[in-house]
C-alpha positions as CSV (number, residue, x, y, z in Angstrom):
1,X,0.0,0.0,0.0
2,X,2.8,2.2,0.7
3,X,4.1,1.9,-2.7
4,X,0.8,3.0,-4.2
5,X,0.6,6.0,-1.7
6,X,4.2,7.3,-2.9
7,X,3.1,7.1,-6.7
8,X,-0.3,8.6,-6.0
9,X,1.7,11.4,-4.3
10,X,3.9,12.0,-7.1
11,X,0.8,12.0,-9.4
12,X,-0.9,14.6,-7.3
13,X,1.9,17.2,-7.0
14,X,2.7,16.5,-10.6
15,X,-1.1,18.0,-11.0
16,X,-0.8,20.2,-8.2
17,X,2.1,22.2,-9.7
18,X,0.5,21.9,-13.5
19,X,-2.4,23.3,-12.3
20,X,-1.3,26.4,-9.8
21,X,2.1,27.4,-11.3
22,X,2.0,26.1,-14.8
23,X,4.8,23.4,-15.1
24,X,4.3,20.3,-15.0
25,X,7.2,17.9,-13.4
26,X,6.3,14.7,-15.1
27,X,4.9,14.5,-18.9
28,X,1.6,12.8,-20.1
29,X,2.9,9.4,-21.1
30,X,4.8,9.7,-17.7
31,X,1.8,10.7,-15.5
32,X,-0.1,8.2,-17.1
33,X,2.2,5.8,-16.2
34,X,2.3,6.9,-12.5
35,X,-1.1,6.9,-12.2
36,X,-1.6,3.6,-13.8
37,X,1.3,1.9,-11.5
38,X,-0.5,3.7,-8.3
39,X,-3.7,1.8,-9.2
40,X,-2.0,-1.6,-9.9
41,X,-0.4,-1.3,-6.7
42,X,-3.4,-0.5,-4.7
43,X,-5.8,-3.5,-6.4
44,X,-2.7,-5.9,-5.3
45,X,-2.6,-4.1,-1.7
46,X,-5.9,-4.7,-1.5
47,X,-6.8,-7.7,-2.8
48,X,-4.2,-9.5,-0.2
49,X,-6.4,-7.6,2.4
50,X,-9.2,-9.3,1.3
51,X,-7.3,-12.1,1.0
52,X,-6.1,-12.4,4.6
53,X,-9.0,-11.4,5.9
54,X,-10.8,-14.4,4.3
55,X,-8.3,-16.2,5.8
56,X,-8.7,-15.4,9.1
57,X,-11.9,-15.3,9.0
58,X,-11.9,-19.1,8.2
């Protein structure tokens, strides 16, 4: 999860900055890139959260 937090921080400044001082860190392949690797990261996170909770659970 940490991963996905990091990338998904990256993303947001990388938007933050485009959008209130007009330059952009990262470009659009790149940002698309960072955001998709932030959402693969989170679906893995958490589905072995699910995962281990079903476990436990059992």
């Amino acid at each position: 999860m940490g991963i996905a937090v990091v990338l998904f921080a990256i993303y947001f400044l990388n938007v933050f900055l485009g959008a209130v001082a007009g330059n952009q860190i990262l470009k659009d392949v790149f940002e698309m890139l960072v955001l998709a690797a932030s959402t693969l990261f989170f679906v893995i996170a958490i589905l072995k959260s699910e995962a281990a909770a079903k476990k436990s659970k059992n």
